[in-house]
BANU-493634 format. One record per residue (C-alpha): residue in three letters; x, z, y. Coordinates in steps of 0.05 Angstrom, whole numbers, padded with zeros to 5 digits, always signed. Last residue first. Layout:
<sites>
ALAXZY
...
</sites>
This chain:
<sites>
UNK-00652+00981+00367
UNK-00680+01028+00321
UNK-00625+01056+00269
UNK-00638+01030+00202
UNK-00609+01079+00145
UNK-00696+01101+00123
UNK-00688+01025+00101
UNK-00646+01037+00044
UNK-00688+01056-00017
UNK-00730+00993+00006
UNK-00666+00948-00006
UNK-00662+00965-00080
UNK-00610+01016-00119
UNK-00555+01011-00169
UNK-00503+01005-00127
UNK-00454+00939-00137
UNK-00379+00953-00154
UNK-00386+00936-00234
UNK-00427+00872-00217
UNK-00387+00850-00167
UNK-00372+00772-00186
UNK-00344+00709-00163
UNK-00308+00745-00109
UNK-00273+00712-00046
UNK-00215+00760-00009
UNK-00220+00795+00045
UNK-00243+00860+00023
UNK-00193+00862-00024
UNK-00139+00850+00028
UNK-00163+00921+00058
UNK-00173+00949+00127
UNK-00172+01017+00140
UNK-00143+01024+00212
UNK-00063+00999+00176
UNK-00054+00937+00128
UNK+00009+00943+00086
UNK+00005+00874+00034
UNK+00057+00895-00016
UNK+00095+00834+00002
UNK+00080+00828+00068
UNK+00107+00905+00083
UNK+00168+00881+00041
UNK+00180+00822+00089
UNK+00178+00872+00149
UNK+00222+00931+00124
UNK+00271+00875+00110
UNK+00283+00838+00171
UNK+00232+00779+00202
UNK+00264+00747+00251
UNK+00240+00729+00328
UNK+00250+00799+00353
UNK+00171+00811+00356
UNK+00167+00875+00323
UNK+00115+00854+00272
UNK+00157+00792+00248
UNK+00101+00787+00184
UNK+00052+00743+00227
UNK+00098+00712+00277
UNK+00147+00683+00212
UNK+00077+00655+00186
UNK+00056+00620+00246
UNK+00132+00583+00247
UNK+00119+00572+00182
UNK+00042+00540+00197
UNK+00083+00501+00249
UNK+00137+00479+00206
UNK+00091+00441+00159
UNK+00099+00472+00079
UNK+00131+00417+00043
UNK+00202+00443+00050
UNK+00184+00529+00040
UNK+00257+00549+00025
UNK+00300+00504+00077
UNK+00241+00517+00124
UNK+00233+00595+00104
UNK+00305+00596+00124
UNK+00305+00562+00193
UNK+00261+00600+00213
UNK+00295+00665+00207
UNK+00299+00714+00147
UNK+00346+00778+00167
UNK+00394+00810+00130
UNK+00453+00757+00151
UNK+00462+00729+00088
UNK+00468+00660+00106
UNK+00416+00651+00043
UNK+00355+00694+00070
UNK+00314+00669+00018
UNK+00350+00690-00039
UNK+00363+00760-00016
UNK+00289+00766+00007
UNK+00276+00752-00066
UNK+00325+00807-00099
UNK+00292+00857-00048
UNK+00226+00842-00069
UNK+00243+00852-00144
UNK+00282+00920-00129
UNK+00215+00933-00101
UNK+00176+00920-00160
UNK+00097+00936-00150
UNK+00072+00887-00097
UNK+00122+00841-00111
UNK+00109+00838-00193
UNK+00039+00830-00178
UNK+00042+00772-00143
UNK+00093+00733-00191
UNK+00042+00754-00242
UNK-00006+00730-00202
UNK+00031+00658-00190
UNK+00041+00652-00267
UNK-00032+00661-00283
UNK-00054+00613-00241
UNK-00007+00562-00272
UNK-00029+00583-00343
UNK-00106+00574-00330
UNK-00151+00635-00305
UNK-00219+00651-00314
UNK-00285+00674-00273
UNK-00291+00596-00249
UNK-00286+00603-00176
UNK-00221+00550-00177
UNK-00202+00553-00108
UNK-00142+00610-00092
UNK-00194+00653-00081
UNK-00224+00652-00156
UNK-00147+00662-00171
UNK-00149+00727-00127
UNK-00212+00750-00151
UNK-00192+00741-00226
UNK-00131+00783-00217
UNK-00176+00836-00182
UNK-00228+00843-00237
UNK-00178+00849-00281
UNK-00154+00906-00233
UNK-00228+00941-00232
UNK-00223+00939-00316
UNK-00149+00966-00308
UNK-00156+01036-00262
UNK-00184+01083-00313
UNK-00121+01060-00355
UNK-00072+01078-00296
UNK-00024+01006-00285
UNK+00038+00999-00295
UNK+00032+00996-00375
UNK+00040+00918-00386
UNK+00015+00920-00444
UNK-00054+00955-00418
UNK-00052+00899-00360
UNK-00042+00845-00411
UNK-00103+00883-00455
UNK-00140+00873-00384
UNK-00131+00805-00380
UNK-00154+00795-00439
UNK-00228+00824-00424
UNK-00238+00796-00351
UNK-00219+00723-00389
UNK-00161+00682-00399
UNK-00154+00596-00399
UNK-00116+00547-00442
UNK-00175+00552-00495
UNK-00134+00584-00549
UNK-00192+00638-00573
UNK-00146+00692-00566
UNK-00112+00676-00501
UNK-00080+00738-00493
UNK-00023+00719-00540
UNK-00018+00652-00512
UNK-00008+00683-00446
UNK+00042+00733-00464
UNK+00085+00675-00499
UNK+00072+00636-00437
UNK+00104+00693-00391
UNK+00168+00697-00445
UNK+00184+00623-00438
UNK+00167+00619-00360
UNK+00222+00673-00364
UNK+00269+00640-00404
UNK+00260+00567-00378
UNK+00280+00589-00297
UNK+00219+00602-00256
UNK+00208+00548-00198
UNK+00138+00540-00201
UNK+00116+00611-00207
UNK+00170+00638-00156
UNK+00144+00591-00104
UNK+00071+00602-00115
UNK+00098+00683-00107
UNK+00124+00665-00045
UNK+00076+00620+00001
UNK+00028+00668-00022
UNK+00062+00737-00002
UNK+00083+00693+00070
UNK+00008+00678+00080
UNK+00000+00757+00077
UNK-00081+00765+00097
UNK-00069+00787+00167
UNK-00138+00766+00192
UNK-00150+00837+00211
UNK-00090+00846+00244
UNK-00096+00788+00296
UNK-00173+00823+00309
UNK-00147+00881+00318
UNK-00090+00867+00371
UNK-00149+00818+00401
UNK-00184+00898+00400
UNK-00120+00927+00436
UNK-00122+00880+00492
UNK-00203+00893+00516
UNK-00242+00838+00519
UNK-00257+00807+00584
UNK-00330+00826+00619
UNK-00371+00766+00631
UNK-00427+00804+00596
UNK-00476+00762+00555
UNK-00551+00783+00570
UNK-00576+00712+00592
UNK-00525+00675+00559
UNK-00565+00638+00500
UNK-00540+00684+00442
UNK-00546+00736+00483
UNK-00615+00725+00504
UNK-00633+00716+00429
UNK-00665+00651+00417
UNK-00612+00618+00370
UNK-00617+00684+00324
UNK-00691+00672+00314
UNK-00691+00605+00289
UNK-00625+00627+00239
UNK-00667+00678+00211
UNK-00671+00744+00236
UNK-00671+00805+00185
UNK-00740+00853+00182
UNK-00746+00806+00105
UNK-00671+00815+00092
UNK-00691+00895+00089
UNK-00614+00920+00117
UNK-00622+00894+00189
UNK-00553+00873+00218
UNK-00577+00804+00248
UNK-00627+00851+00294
UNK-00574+00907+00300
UNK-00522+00859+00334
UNK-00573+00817+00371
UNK-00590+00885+00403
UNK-00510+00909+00411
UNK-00501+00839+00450
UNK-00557+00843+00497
UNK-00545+00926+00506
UNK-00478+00902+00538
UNK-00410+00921+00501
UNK-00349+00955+00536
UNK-00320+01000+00487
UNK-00317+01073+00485
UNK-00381+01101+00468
UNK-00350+01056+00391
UNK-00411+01021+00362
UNK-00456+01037+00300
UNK-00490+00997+00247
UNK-00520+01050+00194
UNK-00484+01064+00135
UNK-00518+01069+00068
UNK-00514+00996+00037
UNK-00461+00962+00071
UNK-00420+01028+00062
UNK-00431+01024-00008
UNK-00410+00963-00004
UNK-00347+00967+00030
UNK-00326+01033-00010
UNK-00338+00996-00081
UNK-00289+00939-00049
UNK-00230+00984-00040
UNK-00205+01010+00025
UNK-00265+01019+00060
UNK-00302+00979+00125
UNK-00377+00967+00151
UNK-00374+00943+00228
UNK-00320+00905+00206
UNK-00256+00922+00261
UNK-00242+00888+00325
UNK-00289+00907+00373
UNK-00313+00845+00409
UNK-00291+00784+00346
UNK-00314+00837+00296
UNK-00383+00839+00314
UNK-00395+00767+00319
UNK-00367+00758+00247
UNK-00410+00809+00220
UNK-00477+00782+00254
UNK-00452+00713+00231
UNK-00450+00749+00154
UNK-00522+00780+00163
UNK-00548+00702+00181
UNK-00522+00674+00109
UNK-00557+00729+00077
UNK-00609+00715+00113
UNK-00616+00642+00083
UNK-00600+00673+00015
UNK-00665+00712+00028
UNK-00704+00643+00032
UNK-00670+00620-00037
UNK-00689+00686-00065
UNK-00646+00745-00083
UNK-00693+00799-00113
UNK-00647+00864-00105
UNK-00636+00918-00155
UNK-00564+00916-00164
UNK-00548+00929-00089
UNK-00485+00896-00052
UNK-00516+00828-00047
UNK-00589+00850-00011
UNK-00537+00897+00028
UNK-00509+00832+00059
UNK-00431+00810+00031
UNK-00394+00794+00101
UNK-00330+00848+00089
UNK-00333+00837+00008
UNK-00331+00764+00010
UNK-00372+00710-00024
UNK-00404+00700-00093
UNK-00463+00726-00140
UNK-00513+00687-00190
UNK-00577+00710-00197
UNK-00615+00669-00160
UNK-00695+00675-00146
UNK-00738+00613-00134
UNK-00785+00617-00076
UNK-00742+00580-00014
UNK-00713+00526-00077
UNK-00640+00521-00063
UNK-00590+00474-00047
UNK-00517+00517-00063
UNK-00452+00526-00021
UNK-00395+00562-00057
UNK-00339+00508-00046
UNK-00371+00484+00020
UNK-00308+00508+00055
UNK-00308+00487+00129
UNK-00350+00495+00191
UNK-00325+00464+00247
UNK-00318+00489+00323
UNK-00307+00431+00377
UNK-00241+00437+00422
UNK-00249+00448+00498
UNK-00181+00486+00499
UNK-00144+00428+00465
UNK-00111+00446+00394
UNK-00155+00408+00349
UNK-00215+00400+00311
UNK-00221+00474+00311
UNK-00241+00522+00247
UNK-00295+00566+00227
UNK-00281+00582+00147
UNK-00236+00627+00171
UNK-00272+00665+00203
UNK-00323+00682+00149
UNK-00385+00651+00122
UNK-00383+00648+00043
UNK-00458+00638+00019
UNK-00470+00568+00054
UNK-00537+00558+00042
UNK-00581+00487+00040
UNK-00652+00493+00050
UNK-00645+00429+00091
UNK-00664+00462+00148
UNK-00611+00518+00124
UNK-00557+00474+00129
UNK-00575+00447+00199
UNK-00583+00517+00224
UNK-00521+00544+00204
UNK-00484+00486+00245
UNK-00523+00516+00303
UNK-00516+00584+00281
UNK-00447+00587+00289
UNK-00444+00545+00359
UNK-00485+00596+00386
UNK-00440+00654+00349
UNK-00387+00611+00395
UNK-00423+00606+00456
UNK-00440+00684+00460
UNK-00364+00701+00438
UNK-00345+00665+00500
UNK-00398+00711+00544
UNK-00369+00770+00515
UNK-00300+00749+00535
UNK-00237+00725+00513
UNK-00172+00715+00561
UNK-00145+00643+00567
UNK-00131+00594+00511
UNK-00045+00586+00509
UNK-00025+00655+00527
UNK-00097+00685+00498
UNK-00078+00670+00431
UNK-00110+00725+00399
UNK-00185+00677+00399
UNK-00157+00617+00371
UNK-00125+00663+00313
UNK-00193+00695+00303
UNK-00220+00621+00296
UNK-00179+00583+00251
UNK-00134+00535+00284
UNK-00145+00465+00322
UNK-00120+00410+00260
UNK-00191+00400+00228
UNK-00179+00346+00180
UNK-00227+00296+00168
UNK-00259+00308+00092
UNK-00236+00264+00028
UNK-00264+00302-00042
UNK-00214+00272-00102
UNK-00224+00291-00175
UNK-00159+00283-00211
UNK-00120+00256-00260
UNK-00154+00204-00294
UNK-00189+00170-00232
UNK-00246+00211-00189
UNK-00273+00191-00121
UNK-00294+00210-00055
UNK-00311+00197+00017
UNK-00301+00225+00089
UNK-00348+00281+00094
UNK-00352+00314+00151
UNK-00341+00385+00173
UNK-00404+00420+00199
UNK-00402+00434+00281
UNK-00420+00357+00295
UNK-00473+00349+00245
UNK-00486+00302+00186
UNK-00490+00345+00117
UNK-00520+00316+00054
UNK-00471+00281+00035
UNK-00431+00346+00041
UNK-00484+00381-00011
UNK-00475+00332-00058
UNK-00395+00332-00064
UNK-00393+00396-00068
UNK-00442+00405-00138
UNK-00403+00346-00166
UNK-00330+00369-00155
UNK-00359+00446-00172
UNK-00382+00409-00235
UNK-00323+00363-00253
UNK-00279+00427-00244
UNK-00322+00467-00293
UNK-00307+00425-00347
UNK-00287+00471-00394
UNK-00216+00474-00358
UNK-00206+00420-00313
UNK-00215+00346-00330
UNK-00191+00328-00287
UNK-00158+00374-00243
UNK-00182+00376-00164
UNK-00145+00346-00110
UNK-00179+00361-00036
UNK-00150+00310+00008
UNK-00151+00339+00089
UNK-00152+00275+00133
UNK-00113+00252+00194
UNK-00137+00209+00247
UNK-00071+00215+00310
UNK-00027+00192+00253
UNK-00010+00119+00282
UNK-00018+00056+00264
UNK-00051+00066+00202
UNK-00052+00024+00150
UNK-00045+00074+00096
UNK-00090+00121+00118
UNK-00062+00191+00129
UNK-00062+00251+00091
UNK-00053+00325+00090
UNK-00066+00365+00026
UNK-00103+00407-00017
UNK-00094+00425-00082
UNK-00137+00443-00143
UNK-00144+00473-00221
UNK-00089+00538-00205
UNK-00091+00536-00129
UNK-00062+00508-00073
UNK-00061+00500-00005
UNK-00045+00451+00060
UNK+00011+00409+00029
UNK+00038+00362+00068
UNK+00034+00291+00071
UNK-00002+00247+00020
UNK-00009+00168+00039
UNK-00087+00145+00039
UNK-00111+00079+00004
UNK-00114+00106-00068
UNK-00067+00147-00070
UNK-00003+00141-00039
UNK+00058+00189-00047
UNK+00106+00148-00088
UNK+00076+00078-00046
UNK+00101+00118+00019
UNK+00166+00128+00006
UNK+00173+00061-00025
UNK+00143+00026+00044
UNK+00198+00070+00080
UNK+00253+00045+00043
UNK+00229-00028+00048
UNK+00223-00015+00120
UNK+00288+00008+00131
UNK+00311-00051+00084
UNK+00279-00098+00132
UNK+00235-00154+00114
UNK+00174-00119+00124
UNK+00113-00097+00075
UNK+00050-00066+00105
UNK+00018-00007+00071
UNK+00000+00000+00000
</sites>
């Protein structure tokens, strides 16, 4: 593909290109990765320049028990469904031996809370920003749930920018867990993310219709539009049991301190109702005052909460970037002796482990408490779920990369053999240059983010103390990674109550 020249330059170039092209796009960087997918940057072929580019979602074929060829399938017909300026678009699609292949534009502006911290570059936040954003929110929210279509995994950072300008248009990405649903039929089924589950999620005795799934969907904006004016969840715990048991019991409550009109505190409580039923739909939310200006302060947000909010969304790219490293670069005798556990857990030989073998590796591997392995299965499948496969199991390379993650957050004689490799001058700190020479298909910018995220005392270089605290994943104020991270399924941490049990926890508004 491309255009052929006489030149040898070009000729080089044009072979380049034809060893990274598929079908007619040329593969760039890689944008993230999981066991049964990856995602990366593209082009078109015959472009003339790379102003257009495109994010090209690679998934297995045919994937373990064919559950890739259904998520593929499910995806794909819910973005052809989709046509609105604040939902990302679908390009195209395809499947050849390999892979299945989902083509989207690619959003280059930034995820939202990191938009929002940068006030250097996009001016000082305020009330009556966050107003036009949670707009924006429910407008693209809106256009799903017309077409009784639900998203079930809002967060921040599935809201993302088309690019780096100030006036930059708001996308909503990640229609990995979205589902068409019938208003009246009830679904059993359970995904999403600790911090912006609804109580109707969190509680084992709940009817979840396709109508409640709408305010479900409406609960989680209410989340996100708390957090981006005070900083922290407005229900928080270090493990995900504590989250949603707080979801459940706690009322909403806000800090005498900070500076928050009654407008924004009202649409708060009203998209914060426990009962789904009280909750406001997405009609509703768009006609709040605050949602449409009239109540929004002007008032700036305070410094230490955009501190927060750059915390919170701390989620240890650096940890990731490393362990998928280790995993594909492991010498023959230990990816010889982590297969050989594999195999042995995978009883039934299907090339992929359950909740119930992975905890007899976790009972092997004796590091962990035995009261403590069923929720830590639960974990290890959580964090390859999040990595993109959402099928409840794990495959060999998925299993690889946890064990790599698990090793750092436990071994520190481990870390500090890996920071040694990495910081190859050996001058005891990592600089940029480093993780670029380490990290080669990873775009400098997102390095140069990730070197800002773990350098927490600004000197430009992230020492020791620092890339350990990545590697075990230190988050101060109460926040946890768990809660952060996509679940497939909670039914060990849900409560075994129903929504009327916790209505007498509404505060009026």
């Amino acid at each position: 593909m491309g255009v052929c020249g006489s030149s040898s330059s070009k000729d080089t170039k044009q072979e380049i290109a034809n060893q990274n092209a598929v079908r007619n796009y040329i593969l760039k960087d890689i944008l993230g990765r999981g066991g049964s997918c990856t995602v990366k940057s593209a082009v078109k072929a015959d472009a003339q320049d790379e102003e257009v580019s495109f994010a090209v979602k690679m998934m297995k074929n045919p994937g373990p028990k064919g559950i890739n060829e259904r998520l593929y399938r499910a995806e794909v017909d819910i973005l052809q469904n989709l046509k609105h300026p604040n939902v990302i678009n679908l390009v195209e699609d395809w499947e050849d031996e390999k892979f299945f292949y989902i083509v989207t534009v690619l959003a280059k502006g930034g995820e939202l809370f990191d938009r929002i911290a940068n006030t250097k570059k996009y001016g000082r936040f305020s009330e009556k920003r966050a107003s036009v954003l949670v707009k924006t929110m429910l407008e693209a929210l809106k256009h799903l749930h017309d077409q009784h279509i639900v998203h079930r995994d809002l967060k921040p950072e599935n809201f993302v920018f088309d690019s780096h300008g100030k006036e930059a248009n708001m996308i909503l990405i990640d229609f990995g867990c979205a589902l068409k649903v019938d208003p009246e039929r009830e679904y059993k089924d359970l995904v999403g993310t600790p911090y912006y589950l609804a109580p109707e999620s969190a509680a084992k005795r709940s009817q979840r219709t396709g109508e409640i799934l709408k305010r479900s969907d409406v609960w989680a904006v209410g989340v996100i539009a708390y957090i981006m004016l005070t900083g922290t969840p407005p229900f928080k715990g270090r493990k995900t049991q504590d989250i949603l048991e707080e979801i459940l019991t706690k009322p909403v409550s806000f800090q005498p301190r900070r500076k928050l009109s009654h407008g924004f505190k009202d649409f708060v409580r009203k998209t914060l109702k426990k009962p789904p039923k009280k909750r406001y739909s997405t009609d509703q939310a768009l006609k709040h005052p605050w949602v449409t200006g009239e109540t929004a302060s002007d008032d700036v947000t305070e410094e230490d909460v955009l501190k927060c909010l750059k915390q919170y969304s701390y989620q240890s790219k650096l940890k990731k970037l490393v362990s998928r490293l280790l995993a594909e670069n492991m010498g023959d005798q230990p990816k010889k002796k982590i297969k050989e556990q594999f195999d042995k857990l995978d009883v039934n030989g299907d090339g992929s482990l359950d909740e119930t073998e992975l905890q007899k590796l976790l009972s092997n591997l004796g590091q962990t408490q035995e009261e403590d392995i069923p929720q830590e299965a639960k974990r290890m499948i959580k964090e390859a779920d999040a990595s993109g496969t959402q099928d409840g199991e794990i495959d060999f390379e998925e299993f690889a990369t946890i064990w790599q993650r698990k090793l750092l957050s436990v071994n520190d004689n481990y870390i500090k053999a890996v920071f040694q490799v990495i910081d190859h001058d050996k001058s005891g700190w990592i600089e940029i240059h480093e993780l670029t020479d380490v990290f080669e298909n990873v775009i400098a910018t997102e390095l140069a983010e990730v070197l800002k995220e773990v350098d927490t005392d600004g000197d430009g270089k992230i020492s020791f103390d620092e890339f350990k605290g990545a590697m075990k994943e230190s988050i101060d104020k109460g926040y946890s990674t768990e809660g952060m991270q996509k679940v497939s399924s909670l039914d060990d941490f849900q409560q075994d109550v129903e929504i009327q049990d916790i209505e007498e926890s509404e505060i009026s508004a």
